[in-house]
FIRO-396785 format. One line per field, with one value per residue (C-alpha): x negated, y, z; residue number from 1; residue in one letter. Coordinates in steps of 0.001 Angstrom, whole numbers, padded with zeros to 6 digits. Layout:
<sites>
xx = [X; ...];
yy = [Y; ...];
zz = [Z; ...];
i = [NUM; ...];
aa = [A; ...];
</sites>
This chain:
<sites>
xx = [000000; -000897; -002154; 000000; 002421; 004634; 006855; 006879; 009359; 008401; 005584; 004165; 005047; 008658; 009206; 007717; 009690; 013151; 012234; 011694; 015350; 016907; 014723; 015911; 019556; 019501; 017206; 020280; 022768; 021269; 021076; 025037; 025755; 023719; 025395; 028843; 027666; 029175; 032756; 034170; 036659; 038267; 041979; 045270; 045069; 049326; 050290; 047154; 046860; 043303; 041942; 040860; 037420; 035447; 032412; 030603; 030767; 030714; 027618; 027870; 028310; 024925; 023965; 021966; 020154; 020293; 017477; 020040; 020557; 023941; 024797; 026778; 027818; 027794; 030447; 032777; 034891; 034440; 033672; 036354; 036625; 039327; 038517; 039707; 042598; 045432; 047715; 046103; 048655; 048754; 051100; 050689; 052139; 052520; 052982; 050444; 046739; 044914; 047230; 046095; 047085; 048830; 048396; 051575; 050619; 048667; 045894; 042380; 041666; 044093; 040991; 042310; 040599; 037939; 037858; 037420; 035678; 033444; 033593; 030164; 028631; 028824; 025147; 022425; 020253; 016649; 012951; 009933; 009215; 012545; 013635; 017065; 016995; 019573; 019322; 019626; 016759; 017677; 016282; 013665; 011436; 008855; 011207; 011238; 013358; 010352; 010146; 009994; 013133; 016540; 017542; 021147; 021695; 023770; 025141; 028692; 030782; 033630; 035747; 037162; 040384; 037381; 038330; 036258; 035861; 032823; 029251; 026082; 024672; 022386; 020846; 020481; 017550; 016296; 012865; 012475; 013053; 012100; 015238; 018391; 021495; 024253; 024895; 026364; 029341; 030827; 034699; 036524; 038666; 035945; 034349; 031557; 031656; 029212; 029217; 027352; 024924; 026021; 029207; 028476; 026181; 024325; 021910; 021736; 022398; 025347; 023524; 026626; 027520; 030608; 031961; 034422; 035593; 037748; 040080; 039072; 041664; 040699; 037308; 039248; 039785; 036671; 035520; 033704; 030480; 030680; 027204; 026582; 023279; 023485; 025571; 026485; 026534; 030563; 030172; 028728; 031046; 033929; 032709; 031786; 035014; 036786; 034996; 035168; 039207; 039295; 037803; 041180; 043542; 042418; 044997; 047745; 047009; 043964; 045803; 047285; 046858; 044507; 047131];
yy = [000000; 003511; 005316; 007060; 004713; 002955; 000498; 000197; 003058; 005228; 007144; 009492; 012675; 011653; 010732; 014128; 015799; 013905; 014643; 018052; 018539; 016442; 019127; 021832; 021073; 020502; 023935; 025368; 024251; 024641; 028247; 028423; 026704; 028972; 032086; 031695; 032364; 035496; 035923; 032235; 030497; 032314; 034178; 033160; 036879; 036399; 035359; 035932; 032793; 031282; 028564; 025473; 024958; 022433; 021210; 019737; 024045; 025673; 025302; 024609; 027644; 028770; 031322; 034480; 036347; 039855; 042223; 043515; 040507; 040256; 036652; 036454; 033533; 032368; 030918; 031870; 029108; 027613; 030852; 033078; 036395; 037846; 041049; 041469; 043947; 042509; 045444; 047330; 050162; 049900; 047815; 046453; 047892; 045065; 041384; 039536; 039125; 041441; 044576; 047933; 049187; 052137; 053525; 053612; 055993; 060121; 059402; 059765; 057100; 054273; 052458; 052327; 052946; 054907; 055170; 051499; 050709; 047457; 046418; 046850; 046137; 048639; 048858; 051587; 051191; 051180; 051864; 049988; 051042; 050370; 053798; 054864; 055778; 058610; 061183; 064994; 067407; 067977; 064601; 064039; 066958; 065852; 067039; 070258; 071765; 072466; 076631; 076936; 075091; 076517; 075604; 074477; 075369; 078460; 078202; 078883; 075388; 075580; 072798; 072426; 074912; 077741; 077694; 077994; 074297; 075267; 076102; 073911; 073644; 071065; 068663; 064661; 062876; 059621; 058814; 055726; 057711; 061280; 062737; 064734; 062479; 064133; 067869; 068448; 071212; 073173; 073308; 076992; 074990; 073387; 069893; 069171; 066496; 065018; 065406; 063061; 065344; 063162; 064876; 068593; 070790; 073486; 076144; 078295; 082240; 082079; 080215; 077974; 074607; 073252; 069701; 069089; 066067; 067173; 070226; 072487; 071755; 067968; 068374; 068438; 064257; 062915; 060035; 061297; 059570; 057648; 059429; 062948; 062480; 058822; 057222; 053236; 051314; 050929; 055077; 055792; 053494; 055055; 058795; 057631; 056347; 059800; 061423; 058797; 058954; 062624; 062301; 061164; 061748; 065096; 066885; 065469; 066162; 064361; 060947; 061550; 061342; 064207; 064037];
zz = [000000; -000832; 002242; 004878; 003846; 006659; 004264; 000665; 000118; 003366; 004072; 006711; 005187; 004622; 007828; 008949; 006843; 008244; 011716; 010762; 009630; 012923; 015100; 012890; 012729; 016599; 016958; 015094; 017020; 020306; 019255; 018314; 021460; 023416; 021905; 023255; 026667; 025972; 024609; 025132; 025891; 023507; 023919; 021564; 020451; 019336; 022642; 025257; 026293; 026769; 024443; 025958; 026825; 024478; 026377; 023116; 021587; 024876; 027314; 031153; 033192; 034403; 037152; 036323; 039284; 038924; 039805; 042511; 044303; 042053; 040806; 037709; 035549; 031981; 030462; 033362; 032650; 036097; 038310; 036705; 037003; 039141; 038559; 034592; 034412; 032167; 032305; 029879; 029234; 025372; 022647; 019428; 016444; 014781; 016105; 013551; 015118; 013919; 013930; 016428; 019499; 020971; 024071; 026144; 028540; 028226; 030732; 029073; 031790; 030555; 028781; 025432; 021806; 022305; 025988; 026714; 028723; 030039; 034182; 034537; 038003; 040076; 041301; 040161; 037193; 038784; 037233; 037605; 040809; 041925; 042253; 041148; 037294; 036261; 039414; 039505; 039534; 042926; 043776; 040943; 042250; 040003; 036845; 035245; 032615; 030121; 030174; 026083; 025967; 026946; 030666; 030763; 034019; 034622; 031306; 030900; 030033; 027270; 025919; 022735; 023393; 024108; 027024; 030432; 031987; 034741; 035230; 034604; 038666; 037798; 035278; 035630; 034356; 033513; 035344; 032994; 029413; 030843; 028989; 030273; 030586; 031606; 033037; 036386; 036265; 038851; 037954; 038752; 041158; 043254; 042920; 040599; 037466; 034945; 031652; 028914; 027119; 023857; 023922; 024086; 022469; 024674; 023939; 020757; 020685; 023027; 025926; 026254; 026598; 024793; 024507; 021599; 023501; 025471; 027149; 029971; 031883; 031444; 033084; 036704; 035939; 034709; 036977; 039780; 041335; 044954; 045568; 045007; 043913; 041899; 039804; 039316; 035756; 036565; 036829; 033656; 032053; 033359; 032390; 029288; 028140; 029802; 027181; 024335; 025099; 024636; 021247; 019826; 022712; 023866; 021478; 020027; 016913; 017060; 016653; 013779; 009928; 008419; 005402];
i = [1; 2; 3; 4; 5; 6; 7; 8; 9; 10; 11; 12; 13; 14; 15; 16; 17; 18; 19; 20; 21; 22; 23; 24; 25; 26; 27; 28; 29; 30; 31; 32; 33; 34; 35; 36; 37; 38; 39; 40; 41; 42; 43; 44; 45; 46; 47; 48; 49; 50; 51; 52; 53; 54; 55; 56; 57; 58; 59; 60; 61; 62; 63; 64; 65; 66; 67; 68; 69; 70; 71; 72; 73; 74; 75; 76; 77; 78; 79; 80; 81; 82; 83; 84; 85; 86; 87; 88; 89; 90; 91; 92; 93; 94; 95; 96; 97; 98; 99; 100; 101; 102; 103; 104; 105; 106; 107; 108; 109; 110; 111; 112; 113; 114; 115; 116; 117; 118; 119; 120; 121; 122; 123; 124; 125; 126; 127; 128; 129; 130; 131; 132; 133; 134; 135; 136; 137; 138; 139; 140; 141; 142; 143; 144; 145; 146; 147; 148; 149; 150; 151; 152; 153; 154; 155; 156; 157; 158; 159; 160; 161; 162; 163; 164; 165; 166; 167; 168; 169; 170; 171; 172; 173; 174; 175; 176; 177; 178; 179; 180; 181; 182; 183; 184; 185; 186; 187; 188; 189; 190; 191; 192; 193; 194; 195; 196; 197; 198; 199; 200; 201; 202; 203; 204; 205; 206; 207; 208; 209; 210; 211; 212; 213; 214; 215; 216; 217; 218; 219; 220; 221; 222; 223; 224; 225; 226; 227; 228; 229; 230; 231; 232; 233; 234; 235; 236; 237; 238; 239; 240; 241; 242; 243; 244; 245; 246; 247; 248; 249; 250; 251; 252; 253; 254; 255; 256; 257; 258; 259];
aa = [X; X; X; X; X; X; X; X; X; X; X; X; X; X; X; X; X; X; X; X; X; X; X; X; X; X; X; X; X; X; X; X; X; X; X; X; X; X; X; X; X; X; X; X; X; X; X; X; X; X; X; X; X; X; X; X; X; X; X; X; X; X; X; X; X; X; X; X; X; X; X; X; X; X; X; X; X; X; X; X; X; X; X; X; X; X; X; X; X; X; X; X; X; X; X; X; X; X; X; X; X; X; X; X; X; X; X; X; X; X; X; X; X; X; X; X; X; X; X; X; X; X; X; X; X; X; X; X; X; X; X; X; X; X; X; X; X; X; X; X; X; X; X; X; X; X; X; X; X; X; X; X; X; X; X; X; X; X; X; X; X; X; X; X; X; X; X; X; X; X; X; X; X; X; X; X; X; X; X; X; X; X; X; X; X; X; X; X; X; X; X; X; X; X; X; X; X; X; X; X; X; X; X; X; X; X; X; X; X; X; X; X; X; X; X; X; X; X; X; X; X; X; X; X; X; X; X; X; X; X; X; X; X; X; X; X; X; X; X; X; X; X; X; X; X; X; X; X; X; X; X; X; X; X; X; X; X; X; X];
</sites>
């Protein structure tokens, strides 16, 4: 027999080559299996009513330690979640899967559309050095507003009526990207609230700050902090959404058709 050959119609490289597509194919589904740590079991999306778990598709639920002592698990098919709101205050328009959702209710905070929002845990996003990431300059004393640049606070805040919303007191900052996150404002009415800087514009000849997101008279509602001087992943999400809500629910009109 030739050499390398195992039989008379099998040789060494064929065999290699056959185990290399069982590895493969079980590489590949591994992978697939893997992926629906995330997502699964899946929901009947006509009637809400969860799928039935497959345990040859869907892995084991595993636990994940995180950095904050949390636990959280993956597939929660075992340790469910009995946290997840169902009454979500919105309706299809139409009963095929597929079709949108209305909101059923005014509040910016109803988590619908744009201001959805994910229940994050409600912990503090830490550095390195396990300090807590997004604080105000009032606590990050090693910050400065650079001086060529235009300092935001002071600045007059206006929505998108033109309105008067507040005052920029103070600026937060993240220690791990060394960027401005969100500005602190001091409402007419007392209280202070954050505001993404990705959904306002400040500077420029006016020495202004205006957010197109939302009303002035909406900044009195936006999710407020449990600490004064920190805020919680479940925190951000929530102010976040306020905003991303107000970007088609501010106004009425902002709902509708452009034609």
């Amino acid at each position: 027999m030739p050499t390398g050959a195992l039989t008379g119609y099998v040789d060494v490289a064929q065999v290699v080559l056959y185990a290399f597509f069982i590895f493969f194919a079980g590489l590949v589904f591994w992978l697939r299996r893997e992926d629906r740590r995330e997502g699964y079991p899946l929901e009947n999306e006509a009637v809400g009513r969860r799928k039935s778990d497959d345990p040859f598709l869907i892995p084991r639920s595993k636990a994940f330690h995180l950095p904050g002592g949390e636990t959280t698990y993956a597939p929660q098919t075992v340790h469910g979640r009995d946290d997840i709101e169902t009454g979500i205050p919105a309706r299809k328009v139409e009963p095929w899967p597929g079709a949108p959702y209305e909101r059923t209710e005014s509040s910016l905070q109803a988590g619908v559309g744009p201001g959805s929002w994910v229940l994050r845990h409600d912990v503090h996003d830490r550095t390195w050095d396990n300090e807590i990431r997004i604080v105000p300059l009032r606590v990050a004393t090693n910050f400065v507003v650079h001086e060529d640049g235009p300092n935001p606070i002071g600045m007059t805040v206006f929505g998108t009526d033109n309105a008067v919303a507040g005052v920029v007191s103070d600026v937060w900052v993240d220690r791990g990207e060394s960027l401005i996150r969100y500005y602190e404002v001091e409402l007419p009415t007392g209280g202070r609230r954050l505001m993404p800087t990705t959904f306002c514009r400040a500077g420029g000849f006016t020495k202004t700050v205006k957010s197109e997101a939302l009303l002035a008279s909406q900044f009195a509602d936006i999710p407020t902090t449990r600490d004064p001087d920190s805020v919680t992943f479940l925190e951000e999400e929530r102010i976040m959404s306020y905003f991303g809500a107000g970007t088609l629910y501010a106004t009425p009109a902002r709902a509708e058709p452009l034609i």
